[in-house]
C-alpha positions as a Python dict, from the first residue, in 0.01 Angstrom:
ca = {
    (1, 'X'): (0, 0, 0),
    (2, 'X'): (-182, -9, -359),
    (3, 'X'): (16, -239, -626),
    (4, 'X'): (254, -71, -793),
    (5, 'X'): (55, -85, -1129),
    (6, 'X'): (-238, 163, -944),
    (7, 'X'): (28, 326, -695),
    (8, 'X'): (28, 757, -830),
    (9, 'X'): (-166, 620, -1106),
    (10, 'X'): (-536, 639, -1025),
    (11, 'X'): (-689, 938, -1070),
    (12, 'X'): (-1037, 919, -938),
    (13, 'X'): (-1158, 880, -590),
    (14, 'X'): (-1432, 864, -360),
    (15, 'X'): (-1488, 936, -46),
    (16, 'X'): (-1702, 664, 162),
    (17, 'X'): (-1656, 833, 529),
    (18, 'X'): (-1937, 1034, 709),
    (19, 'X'): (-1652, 1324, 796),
    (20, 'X'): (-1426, 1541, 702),
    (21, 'X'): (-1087, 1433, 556),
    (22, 'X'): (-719, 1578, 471),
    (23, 'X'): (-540, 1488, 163),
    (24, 'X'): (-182, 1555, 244),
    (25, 'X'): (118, 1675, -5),
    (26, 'X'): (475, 1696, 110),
    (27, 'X'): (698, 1853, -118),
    (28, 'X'): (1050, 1785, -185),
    (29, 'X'): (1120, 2178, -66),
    (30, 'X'): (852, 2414, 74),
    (31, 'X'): (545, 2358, 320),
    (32, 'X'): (312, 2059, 337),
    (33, 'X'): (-10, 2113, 160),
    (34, 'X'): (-350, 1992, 228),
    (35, 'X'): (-716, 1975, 42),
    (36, 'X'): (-1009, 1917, 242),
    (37, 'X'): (-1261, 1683, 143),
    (38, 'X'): (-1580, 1559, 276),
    (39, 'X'): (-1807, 1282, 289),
    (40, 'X'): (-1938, 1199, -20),
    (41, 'X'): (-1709, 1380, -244),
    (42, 'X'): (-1609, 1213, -571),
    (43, 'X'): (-1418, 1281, -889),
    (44, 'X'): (-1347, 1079, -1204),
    (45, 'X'): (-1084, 1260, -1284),
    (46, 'X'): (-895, 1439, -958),
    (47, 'X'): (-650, 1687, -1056),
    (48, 'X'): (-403, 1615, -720),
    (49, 'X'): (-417, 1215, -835),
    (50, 'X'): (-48, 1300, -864),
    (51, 'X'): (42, 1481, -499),
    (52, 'X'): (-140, 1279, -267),
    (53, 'X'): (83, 1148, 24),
    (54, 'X'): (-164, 1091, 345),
    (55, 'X'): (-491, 1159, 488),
    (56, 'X'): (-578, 1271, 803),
    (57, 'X'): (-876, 1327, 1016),
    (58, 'X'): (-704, 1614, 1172),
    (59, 'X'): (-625, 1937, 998),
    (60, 'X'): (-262, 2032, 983),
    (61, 'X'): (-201, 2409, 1118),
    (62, 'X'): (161, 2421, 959),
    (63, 'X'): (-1, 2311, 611),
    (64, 'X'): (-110, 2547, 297),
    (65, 'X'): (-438, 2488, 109),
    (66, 'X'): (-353, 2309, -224),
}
């Protein structure tokens, strides 16, 4: 777990992995929503910084794209 100083609070990422990831939401109230992303993807500035829960290698079938 990320101190609590960088926990929901950074907003860029990159992805190290040679496959293809899931970054997981879960809402308080709806479905679970998931963004794909793939080796090599980066952003300085993500816009779902704020909504990501988990990753996953496998793709969740009961999930909406977000």
């Amino acid at each position: 777990m990320p101190a609590d100083h960088v926990h929901r609070h950074a907003r860029s990422f990159s992805s190290q992995v040679d496959t293809t990831v899931y970054a997981l939401h879960f809402p308080s109230q709806g479905r679970c929503l998931q963004r794909t992303l793939w080796g090599g993807d980066y952003s300085e500035n993500w816009e779902w910084w704020n909504k990501l829960d988990a990753i996953d290698t496998t793709r969740h079938a009961g999930s909406e794209p977000g």
